[in-house]
C-alpha positions in Angstrom: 75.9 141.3 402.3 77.1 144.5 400.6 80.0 142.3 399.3 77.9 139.4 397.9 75.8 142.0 396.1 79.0 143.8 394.4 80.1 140.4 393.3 76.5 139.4 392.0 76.8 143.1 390.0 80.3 142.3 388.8 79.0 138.9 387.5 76.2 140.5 385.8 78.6 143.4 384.2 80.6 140.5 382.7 77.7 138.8 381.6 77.1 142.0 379.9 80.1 142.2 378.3 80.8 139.1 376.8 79.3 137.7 373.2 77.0 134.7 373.1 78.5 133.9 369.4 80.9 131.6 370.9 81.1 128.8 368.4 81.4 124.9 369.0 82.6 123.7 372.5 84.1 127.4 373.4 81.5 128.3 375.5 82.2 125.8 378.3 85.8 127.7 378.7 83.8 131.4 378.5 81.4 130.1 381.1 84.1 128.4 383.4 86.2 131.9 382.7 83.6 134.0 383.7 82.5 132.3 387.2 85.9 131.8 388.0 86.5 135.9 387.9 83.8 136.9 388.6 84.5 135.4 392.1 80.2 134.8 392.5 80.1 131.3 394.8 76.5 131.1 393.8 72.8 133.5 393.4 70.7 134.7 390.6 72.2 135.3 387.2 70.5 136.6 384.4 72.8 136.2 381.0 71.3 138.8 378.6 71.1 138.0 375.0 71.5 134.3 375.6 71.4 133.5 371.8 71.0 129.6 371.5 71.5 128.9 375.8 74.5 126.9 375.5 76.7 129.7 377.6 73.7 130.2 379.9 73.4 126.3 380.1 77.2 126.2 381.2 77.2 129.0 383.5 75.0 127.0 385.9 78.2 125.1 387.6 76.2 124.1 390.2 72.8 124.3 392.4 74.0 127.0 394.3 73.2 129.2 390.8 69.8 129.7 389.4 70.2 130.9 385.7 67.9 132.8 383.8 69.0 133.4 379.7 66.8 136.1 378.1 66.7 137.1 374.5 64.4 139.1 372.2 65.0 136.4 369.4 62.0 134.1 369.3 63.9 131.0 367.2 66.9 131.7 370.0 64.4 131.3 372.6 63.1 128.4 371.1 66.0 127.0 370.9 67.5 127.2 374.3 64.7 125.7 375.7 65.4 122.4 373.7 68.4 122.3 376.3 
């Protein structure tokens, strides 16, 4: 248990870290980058600052992820829900 929850924090400290202006198709490499070191096999992530959702989109890799994208931008928000 204590491991999966350092893994979930690591994944959410990455998710942190990284910048949602990825531009064209670049995202899908962030988000493969990201799960891949993170070393999360699935759980709750929360991708802050989501912009348009495509990153938050990607980082779902498969059902054992449920993937929540916030944002204070209402036109980003708007957006990412189109997806």
């Amino acid at each position: 248990m204590k491991t999966q929850l350092w893994s979930m924090a690591k994944l959410v400290v990455v998710l942190c870290l990284i910048s949602c202006a990825s531009a064209g198709a670049a995202w899908q490499n962030d988000a493969r980058s990201i799960i891949a070191g993170s070393g999360v096999k699935g759980g709750f992530v929360v991708h802050v600052s989501c912009g348009d959702g495509e990153l938050t989109a990607g980082l779902r890799v498969n059902d054992s992820y449920v993937v929540q994208g916030l944002d204070t931008e209402s036109a980003s928000v708007a957006k990412a829900r189109e997806l």
